[in-house]
N, C-alpha and C positions, 0 to 999 in steps of 0.2 A: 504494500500500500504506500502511495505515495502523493502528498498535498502540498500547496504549498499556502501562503496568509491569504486570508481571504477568499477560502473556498470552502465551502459546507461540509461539515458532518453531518449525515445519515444515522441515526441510530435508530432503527427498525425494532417496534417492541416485539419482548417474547408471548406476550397475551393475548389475548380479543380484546380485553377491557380496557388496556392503556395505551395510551397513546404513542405515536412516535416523537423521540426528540431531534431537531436539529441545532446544529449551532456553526459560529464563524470560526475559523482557525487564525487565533491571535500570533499563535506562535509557532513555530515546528522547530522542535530542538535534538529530532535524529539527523544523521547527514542524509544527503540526495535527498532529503520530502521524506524519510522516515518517523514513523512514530517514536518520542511521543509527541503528544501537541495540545498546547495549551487555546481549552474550545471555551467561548462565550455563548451558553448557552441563551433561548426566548426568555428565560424568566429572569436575566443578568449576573447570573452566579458562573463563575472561569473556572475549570478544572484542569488539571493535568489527566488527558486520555491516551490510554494505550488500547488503541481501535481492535475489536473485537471481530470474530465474523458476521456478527449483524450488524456491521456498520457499513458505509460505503462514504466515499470522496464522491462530492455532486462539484463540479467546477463553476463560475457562473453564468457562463455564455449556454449550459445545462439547466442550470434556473431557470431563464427569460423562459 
């Protein structure tokens, strides 16, 4: 996986009942766009994410 600022995380829930989250990649602190990557999530809380298999990189020109 590989991202780089400014391009979406995907995080696909594992439920029926919850929702999916996305957020923006403030940061990428593997080399070449590896994880991990510090995500600003909708609700304004930043984490440090180490992308799982239900995540995907949406780039932006993939948004529109």
């Amino acid at each position: 996986m590989k991202a780089a600022v400014g391009d979406r995380l995907h995080v696909h829930s594992k439920h029926i009942d919850e929702a999916d989250q996305t957020g923006v990649i403030k940061e990428v602190r593997g080399p070449d766009g590896a994880p991990p990557y510090v995500v600003r999530f909708k609700d304004g809380h930043e984490s440090l994410v180490y992308p799982g298999g239900d995540c995907e990189i949406e780039k932006p020109q993939e948004q529109a």
